[in-house]
ZAPA-505281 format. One record per atom (N, C-alpha, C, O): x, y, z. Coordinates in steps of 0.02 Angstrom, whole numbers, padded with zeros to 5 digits, always signed. Each point is the difference from the previous one (the first is absolute). Layout:
<pts>
XYZ
...
</pts>
This chain:
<pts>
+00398-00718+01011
+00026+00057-00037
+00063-00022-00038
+00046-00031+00027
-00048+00047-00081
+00069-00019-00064
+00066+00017+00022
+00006+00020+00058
+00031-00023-00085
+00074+00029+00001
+00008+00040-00074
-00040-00007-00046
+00092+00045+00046
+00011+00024-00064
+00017-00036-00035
+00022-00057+00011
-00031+00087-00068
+00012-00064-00080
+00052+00037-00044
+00000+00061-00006
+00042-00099-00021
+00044+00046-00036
-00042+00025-00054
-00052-00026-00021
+00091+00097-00009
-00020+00029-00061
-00015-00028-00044
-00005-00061+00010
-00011+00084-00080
-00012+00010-00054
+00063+00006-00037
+00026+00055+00005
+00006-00102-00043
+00056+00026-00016
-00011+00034-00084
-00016-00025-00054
+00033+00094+00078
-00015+00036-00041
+00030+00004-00058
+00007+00061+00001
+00016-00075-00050
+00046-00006-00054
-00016+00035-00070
+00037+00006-00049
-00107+00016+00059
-00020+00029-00084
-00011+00067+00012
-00029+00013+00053
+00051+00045-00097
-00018+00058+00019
-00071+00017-00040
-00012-00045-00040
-00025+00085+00039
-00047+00026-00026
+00002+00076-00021
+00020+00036+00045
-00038+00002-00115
-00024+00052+00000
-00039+00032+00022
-00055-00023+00018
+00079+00109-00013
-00067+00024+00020
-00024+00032-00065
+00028+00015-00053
-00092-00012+00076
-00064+00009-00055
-00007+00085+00001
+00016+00019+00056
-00027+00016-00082
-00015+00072+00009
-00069-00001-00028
-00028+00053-00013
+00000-00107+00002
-00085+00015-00032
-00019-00086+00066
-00048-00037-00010
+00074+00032+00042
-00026-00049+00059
-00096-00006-00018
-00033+00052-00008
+00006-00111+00004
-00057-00016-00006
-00030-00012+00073
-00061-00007-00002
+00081+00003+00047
-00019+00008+00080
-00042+00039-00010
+00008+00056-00024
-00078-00090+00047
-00068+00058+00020
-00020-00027+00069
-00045+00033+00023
+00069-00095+00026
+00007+00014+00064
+00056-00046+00024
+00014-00054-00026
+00027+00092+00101
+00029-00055+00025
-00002+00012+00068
+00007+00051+00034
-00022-00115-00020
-00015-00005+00096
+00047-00049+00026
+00026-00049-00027
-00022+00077+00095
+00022-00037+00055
-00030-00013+00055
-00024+00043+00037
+00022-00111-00027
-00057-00017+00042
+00030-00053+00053
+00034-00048-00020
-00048+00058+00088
+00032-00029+00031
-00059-00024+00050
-00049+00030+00021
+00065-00077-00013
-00081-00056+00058
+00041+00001+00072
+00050-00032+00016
-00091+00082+00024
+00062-00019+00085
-00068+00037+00052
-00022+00056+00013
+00010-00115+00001
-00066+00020+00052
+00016+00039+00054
+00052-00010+00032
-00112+00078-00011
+00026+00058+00069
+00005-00040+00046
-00038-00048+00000
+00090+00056+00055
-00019-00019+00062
-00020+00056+00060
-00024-00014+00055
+00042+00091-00087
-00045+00048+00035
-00077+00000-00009
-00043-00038-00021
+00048+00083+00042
-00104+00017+00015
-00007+00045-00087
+00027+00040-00038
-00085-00084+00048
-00004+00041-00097
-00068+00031+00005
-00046-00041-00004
+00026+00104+00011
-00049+00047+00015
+00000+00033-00033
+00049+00036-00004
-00107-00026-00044
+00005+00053-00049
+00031+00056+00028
+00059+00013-00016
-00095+00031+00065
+00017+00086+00009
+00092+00016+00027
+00035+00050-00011
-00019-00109+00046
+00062+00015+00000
+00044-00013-00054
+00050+00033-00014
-00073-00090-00022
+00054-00024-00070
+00015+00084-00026
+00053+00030-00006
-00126-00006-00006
-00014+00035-00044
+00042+00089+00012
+00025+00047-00032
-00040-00065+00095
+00048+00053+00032
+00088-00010+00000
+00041+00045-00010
-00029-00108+00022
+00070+00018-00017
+00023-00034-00062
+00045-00034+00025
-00045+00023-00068
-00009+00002-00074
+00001+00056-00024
+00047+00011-00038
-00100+00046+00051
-00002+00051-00011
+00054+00053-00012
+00018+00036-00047
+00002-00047+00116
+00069+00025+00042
+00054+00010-00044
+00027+00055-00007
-00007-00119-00032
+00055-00047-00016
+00006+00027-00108
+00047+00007-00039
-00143+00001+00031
+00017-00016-00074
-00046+00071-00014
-00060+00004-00010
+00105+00044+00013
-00036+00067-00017
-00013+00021-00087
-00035+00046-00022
+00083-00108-00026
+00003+00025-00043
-00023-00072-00052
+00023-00028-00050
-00079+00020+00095
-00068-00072-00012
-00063+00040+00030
-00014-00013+00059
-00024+00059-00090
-00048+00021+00019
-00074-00005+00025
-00036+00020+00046
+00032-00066-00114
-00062-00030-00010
+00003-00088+00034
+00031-00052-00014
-00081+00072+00063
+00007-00064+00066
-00077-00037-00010
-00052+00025+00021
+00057-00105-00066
-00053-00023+00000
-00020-00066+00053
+00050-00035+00009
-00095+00017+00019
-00001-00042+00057
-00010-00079-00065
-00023+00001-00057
+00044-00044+00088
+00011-00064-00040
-00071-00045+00055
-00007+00009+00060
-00026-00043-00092
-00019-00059+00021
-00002-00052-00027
+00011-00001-00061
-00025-00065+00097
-00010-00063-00047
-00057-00018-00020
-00043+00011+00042
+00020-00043-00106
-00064-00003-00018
+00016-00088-00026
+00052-00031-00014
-00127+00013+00016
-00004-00075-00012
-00056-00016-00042
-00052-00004+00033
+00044-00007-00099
-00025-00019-00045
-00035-00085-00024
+00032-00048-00019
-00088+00052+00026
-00015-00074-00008
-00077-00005-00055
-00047+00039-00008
+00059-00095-00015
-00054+00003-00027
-00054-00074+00010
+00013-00056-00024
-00076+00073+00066
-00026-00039+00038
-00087-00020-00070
-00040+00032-00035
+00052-00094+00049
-00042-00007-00058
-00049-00072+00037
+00018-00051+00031
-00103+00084-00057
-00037-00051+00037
-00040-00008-00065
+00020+00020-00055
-00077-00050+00066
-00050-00038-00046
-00027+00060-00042
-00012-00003-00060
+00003+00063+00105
-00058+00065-00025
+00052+00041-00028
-00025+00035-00045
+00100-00021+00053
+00030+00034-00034
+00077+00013+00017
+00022-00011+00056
+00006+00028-00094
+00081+00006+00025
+00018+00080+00020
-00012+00051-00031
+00052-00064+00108
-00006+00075+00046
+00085+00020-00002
+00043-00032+00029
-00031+00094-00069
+00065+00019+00022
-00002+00025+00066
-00047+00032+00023
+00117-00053+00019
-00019+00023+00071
+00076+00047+00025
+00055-00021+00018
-00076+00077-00025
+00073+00032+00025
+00004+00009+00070
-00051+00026+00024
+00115-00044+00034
-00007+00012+00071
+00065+00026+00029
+00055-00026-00001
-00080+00098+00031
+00054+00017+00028
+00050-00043+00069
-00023-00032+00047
+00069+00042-00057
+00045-00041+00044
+00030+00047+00053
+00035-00022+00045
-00048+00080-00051
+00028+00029+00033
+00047+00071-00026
+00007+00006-00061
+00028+00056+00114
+00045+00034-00018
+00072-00021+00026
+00021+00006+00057
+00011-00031-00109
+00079-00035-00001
+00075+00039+00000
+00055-00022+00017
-00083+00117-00055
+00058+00010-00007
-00024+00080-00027
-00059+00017-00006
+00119+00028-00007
+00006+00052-00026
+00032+00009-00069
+00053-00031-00003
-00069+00065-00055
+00038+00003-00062
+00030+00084+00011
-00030+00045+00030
+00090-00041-00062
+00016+00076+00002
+00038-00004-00067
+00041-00044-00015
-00063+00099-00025
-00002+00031-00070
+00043+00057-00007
-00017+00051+00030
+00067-00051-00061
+00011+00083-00032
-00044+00018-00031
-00043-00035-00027
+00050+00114+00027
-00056+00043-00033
-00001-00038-00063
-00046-00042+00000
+00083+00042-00055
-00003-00027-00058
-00022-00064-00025
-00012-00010-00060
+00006-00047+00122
-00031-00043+00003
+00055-00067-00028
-00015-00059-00006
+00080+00093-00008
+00042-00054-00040
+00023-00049+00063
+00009-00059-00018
+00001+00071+00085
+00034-00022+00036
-00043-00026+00035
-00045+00039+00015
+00037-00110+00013
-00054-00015+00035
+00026-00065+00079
+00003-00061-00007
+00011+00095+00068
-00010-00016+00050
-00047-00064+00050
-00046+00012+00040
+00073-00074-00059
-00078-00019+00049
+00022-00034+00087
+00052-00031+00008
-00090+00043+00038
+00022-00022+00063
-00043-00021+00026
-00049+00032+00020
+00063-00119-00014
-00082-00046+00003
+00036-00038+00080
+00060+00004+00016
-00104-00034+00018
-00003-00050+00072
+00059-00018-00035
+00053+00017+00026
-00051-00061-00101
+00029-00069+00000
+00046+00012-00050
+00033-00050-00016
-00018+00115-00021
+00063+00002-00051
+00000+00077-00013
-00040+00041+00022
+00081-00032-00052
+00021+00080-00018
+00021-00024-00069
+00034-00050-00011
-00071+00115-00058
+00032-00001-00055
+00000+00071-00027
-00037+00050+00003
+00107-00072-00035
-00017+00095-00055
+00007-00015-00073
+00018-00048-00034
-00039+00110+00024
+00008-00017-00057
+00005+00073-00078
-00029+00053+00004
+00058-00067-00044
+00036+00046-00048
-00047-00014-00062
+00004-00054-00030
-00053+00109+00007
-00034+00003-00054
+00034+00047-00080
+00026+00056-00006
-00037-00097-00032
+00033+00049-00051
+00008+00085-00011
-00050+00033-00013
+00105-00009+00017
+00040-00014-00042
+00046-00013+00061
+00012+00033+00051
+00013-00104-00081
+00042-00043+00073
+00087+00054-00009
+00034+00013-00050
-00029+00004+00114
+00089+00011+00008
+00053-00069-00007
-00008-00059-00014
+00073+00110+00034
+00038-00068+00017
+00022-00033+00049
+00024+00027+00050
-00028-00095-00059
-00015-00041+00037
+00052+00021+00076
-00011-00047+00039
+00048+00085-00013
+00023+00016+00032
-00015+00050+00063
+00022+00005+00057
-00089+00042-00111
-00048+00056+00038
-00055-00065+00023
-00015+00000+00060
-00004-00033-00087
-00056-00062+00029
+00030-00028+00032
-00020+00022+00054
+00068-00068-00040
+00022-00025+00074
-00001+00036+00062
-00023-00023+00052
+00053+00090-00058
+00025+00049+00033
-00069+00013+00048
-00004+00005+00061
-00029-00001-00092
-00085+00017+00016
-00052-00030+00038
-00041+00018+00042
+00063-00091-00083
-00018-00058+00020
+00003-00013+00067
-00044-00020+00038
+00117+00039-00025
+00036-00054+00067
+00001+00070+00039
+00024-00011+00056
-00043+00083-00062
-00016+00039+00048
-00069-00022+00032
-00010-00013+00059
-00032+00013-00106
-00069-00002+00039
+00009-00079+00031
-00022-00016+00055
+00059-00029-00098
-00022-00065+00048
+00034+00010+00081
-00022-00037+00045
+00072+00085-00032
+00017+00025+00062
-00035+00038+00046
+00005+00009+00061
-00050+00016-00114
-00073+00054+00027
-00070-00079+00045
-00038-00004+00048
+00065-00045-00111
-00052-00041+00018
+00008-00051+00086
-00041-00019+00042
+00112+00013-00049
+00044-00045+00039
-00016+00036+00083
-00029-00025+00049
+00052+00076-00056
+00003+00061+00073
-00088+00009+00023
-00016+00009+00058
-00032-00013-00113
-00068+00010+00051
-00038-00078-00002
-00042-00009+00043
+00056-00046-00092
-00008-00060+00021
+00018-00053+00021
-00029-00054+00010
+00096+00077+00000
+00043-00061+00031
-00011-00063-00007
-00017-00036+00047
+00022+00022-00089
-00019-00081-00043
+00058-00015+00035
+00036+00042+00027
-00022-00134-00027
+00037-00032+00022
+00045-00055-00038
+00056-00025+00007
-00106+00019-00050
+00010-00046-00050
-00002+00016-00068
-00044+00043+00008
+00058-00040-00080
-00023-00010-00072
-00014-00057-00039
+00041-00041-00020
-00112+00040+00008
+00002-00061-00003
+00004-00011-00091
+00005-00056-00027
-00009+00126-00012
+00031-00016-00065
+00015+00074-00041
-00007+00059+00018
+00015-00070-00042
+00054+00071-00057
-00039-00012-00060
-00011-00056-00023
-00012+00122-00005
+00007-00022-00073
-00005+00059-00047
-00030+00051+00016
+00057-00059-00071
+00018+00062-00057
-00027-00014-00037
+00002-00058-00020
-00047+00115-00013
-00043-00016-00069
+00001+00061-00031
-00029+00049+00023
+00071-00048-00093
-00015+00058-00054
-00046-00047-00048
+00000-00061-00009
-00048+00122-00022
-00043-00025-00028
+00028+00051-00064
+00012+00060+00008
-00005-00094-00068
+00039+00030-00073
-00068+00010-00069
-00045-00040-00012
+00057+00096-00018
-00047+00009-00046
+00031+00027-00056
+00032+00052-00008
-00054-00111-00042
+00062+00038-00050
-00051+00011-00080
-00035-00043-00026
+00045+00103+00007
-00069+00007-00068
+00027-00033-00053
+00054+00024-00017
-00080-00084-00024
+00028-00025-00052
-00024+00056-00065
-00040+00046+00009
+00062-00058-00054
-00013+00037-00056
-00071-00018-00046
-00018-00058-00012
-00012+00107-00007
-00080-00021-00036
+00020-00052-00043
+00056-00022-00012
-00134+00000-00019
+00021-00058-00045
+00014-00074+00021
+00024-00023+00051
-00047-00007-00111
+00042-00066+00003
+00067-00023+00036
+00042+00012-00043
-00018-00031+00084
+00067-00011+00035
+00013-00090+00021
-00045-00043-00004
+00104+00031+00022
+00020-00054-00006
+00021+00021+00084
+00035+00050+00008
-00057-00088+00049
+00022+00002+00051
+00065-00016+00010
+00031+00037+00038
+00003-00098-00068
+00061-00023-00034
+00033+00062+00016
+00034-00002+00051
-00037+00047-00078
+00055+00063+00001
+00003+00025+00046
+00048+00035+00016
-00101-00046+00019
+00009+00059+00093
+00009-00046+00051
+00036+00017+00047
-00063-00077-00047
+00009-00061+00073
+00024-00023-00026
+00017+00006-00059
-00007-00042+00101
+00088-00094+00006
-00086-00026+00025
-00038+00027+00041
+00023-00100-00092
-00065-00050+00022
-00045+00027+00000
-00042-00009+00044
+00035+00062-00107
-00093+00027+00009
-00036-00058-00031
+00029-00047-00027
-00093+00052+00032
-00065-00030-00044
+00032-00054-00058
+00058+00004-00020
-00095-00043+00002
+00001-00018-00068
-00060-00042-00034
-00002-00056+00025
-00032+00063-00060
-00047-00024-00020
-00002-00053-00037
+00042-00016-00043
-00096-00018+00060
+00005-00076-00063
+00029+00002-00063
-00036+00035-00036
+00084-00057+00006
+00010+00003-00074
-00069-00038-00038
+00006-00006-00061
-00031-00005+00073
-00058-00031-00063
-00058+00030+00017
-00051-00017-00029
+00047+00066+00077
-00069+00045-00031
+00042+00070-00003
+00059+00010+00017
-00094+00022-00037
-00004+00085-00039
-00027+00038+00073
-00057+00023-00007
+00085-00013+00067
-00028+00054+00066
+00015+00067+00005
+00049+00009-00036
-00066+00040+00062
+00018+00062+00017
+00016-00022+00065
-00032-00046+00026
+00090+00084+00011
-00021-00008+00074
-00029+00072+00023
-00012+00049-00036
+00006-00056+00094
-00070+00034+00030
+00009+00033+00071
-00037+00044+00023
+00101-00079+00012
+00026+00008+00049
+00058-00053+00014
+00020-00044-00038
+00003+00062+00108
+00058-00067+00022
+00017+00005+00057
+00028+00052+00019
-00042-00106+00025
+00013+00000+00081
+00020-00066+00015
-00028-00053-00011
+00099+00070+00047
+00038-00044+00020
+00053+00014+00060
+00038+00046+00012
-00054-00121+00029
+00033+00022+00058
+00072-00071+00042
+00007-00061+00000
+00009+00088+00013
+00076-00034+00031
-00006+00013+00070
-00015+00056+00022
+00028-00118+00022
+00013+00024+00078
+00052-00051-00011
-00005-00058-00021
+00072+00106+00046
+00081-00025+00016
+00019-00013+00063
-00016+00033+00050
+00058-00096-00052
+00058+00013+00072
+00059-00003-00030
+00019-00034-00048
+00014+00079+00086
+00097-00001-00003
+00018-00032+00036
+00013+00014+00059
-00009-00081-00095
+00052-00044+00059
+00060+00043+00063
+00035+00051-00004
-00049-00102+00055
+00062-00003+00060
-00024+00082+00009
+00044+00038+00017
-00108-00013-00028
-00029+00072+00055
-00052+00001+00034
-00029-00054+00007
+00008+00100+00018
-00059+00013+00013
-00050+00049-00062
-00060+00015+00005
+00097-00001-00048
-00041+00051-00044
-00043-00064-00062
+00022-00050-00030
-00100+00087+00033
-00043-00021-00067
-00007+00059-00021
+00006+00051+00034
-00023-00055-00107
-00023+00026-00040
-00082+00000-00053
-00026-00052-00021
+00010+00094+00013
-00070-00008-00037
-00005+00040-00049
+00011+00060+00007
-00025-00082-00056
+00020+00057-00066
-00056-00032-00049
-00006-00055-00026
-00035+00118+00026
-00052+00013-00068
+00010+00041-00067
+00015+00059-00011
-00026-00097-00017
-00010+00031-00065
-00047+00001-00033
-00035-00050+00002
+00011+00111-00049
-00082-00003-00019
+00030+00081-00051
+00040+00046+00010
-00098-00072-00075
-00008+00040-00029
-00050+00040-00005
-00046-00038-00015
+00017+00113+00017
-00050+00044+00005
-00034+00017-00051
+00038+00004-00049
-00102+00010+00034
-00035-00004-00074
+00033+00110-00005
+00000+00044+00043
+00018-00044-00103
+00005+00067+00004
-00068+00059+00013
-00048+00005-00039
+00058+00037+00102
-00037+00033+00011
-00056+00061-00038
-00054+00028+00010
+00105-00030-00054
-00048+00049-00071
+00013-00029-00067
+00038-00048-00008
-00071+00080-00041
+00026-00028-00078
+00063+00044-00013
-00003+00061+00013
+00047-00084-00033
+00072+00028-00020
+00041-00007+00032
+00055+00020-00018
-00066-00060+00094
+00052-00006+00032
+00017-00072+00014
-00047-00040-00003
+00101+00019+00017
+00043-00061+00009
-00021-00037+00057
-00005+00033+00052
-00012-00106-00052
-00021-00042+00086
+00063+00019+00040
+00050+00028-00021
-00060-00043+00065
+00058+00024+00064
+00014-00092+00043
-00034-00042+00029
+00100+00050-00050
+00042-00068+00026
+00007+00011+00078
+00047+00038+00014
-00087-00065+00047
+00019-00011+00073
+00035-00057+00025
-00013-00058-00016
+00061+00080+00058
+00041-00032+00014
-00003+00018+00092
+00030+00046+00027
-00063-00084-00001
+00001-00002+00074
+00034-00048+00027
-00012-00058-00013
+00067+00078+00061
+00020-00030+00042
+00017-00010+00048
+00033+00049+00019
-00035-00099+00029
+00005+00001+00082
+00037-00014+00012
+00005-00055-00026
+00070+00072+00075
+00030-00054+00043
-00019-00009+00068
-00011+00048+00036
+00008-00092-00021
-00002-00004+00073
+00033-00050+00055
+00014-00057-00020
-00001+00071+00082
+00022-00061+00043
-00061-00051+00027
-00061+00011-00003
+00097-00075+00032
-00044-00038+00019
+00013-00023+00070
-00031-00043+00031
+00099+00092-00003
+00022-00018+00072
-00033+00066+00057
-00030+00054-00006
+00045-00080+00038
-00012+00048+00077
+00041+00031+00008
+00053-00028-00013
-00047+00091+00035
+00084+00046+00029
-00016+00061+00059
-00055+00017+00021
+00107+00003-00005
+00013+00060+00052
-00019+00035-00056
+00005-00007-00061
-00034+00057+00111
-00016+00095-00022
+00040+00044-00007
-00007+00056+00023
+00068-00081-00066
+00040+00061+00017
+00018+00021-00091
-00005-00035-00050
+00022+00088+00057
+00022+00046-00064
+00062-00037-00038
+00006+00006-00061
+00027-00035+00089
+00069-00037-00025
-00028-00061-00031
+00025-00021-00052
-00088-00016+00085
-00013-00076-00030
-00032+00036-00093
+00010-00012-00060
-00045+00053+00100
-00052+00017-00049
+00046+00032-00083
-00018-00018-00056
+00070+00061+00066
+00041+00029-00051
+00036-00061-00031
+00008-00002-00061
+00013-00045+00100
+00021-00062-00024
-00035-00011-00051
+00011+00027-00054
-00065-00076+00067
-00057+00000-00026
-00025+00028-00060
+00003-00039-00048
-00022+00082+00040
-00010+00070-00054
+00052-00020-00059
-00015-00016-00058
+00075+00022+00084
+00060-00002-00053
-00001-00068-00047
+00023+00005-00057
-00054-00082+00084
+00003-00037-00014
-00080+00004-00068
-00009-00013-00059
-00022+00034+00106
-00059+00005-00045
-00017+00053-00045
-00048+00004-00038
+00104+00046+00052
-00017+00043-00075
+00035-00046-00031
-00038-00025-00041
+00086+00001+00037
+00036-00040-00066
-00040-00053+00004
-00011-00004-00061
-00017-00034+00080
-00038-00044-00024
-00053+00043-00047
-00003-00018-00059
-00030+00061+00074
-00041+00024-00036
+00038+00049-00066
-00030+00001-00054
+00067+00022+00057
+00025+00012-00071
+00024-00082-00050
-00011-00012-00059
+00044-00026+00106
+00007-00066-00053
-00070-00016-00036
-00003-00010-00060
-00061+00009+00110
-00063-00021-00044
+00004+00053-00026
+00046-00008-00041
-00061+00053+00037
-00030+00067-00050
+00059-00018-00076
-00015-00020-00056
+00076+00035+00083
+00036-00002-00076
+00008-00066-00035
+00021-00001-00058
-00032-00041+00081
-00033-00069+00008
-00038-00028-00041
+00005-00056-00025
-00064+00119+00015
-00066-00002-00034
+00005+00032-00054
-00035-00018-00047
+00077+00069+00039
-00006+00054-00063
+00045-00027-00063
+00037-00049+00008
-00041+00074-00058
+00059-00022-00068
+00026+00086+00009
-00020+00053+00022
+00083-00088-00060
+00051+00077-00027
-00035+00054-00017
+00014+00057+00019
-00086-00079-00075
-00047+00062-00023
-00038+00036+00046
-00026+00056-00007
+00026-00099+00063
-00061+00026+00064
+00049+00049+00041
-00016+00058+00014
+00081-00090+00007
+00041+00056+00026
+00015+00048-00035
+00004+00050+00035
+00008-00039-00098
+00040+00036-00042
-00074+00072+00010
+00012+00057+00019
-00034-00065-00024
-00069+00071+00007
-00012-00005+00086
-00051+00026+00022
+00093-00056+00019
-00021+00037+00058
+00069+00024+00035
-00003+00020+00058
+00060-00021-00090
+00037+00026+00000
-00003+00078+00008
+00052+00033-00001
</pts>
């Protein structure tokens, strides 16, 4: 098991956005039960705990293969089992999961601020802590996933990303799409990073492709279960994850999500 690592030294401030492109952000934490994990009781005190998570879906694991012989190729789907409980607000924005082997939540558009999502976060992971008594964590990780509508028409990615696309100078191309991906380490931590970028074909005629910007942080150490490692934590990796996000955008890309 690790020791603590110093911070993140935080030094850049960031704006806030009042048109925020967040259409999800989760927290996901890997810390195997060491109680008894039974559906009817999870389900019962869960229940108890999250009156204002209504909608209670049962989680299982499924295993996908594709088995291929002389006479023909067999998709083979196989249940693995029931692993866990999901719990939903009515509205469906807020989403609860409580598995054997990790607990995540998570914040669907239209995202709050980031202050109501921690808050939330690190209640239920206390909801999660008290009926599974994990012992260990064996990793952390934060992922907002960003959607931002470029404008119809012809466009120069140039103006919205830092390192979009660029096409051969000696032929004449349209592009068509763009997917590109980065996996980071921050020296002298435990935190990586994974950050996609990809452009979306626009969904109707008249409207603009949509610039995604997904990104992960995560740890790669082991730790105690407690609320103090974990807020640590959090603080380091939202700023890591605003450095990639503003990172990625030009002045024109912030300036309209302002």
């Amino acid at each position: 098991m690790s020791t603590a690592e110093p911070g993140i030294a935080k030094t850049e401030q960031f704006p806030h956005l009042s048109r925020a492109p967040i259409t999800e952000a989760v927290l996901e934490v890997r810390a195997r039960a060491e109680a008894p994990w039974e559906e009817g009781q999870l389900r019962e005190a869960l229940a108890l705990r999250l009156t204002e998570y209504p909608r209670i879906l049962n989680r299982r694991r499924m295993q996908q293969e594709m088995r291929i012989n002389p006479a023909k190729a067999e998709h083979v789907v196989s249940d693995l089992g029931w692993t866990g409980l999901e719990f939903q607000t009515s509205n469906g924005k807020q989403v609860a999961r409580f598995d054997r082997n990790a607990f995540s939540f998570a914040r669907l558009r239209p995202y709050q601020r980031w202050q109501k999502f921690e808050a939330e976060a690190l209640r239920l992971w206390g909801v999660h802590v008290a009926i599974a008594e994990p012992t260990e964590v064996q990793r952390i990780g934060l992922r907002f996933i960003n959607q931002i509508r470029l404008p119809a028409g012809r466009i120069d990615l140039d103006d919205y990303l830092v390192g979009g696309p660029h096409q051969p100078k000696t032929l004449a191309m349209n592009s068509h799409g763009f997917f590109h991906q980065d996996m980071l380490g921050v020296p002298g931590t435990e935190f990586r990073c994974n950050v996609i970028r990809t452009v979306q074909a626009p969904e109707s005629p008249g409207l603009g492709p949509t610039l995604v910007l997904d990104i992960d942080v995560f740890t790669v150490n082991s730790a105690v279960p407690n609320e103090a490692h974990l807020r640590e934590r959090l603080a380091d990796m939202r700023y890591l994850k605003n450095t990639l996000f503003f990172g990625s955008i030009t002045p024109k890309t912030k300036e309209f999500l302002l």
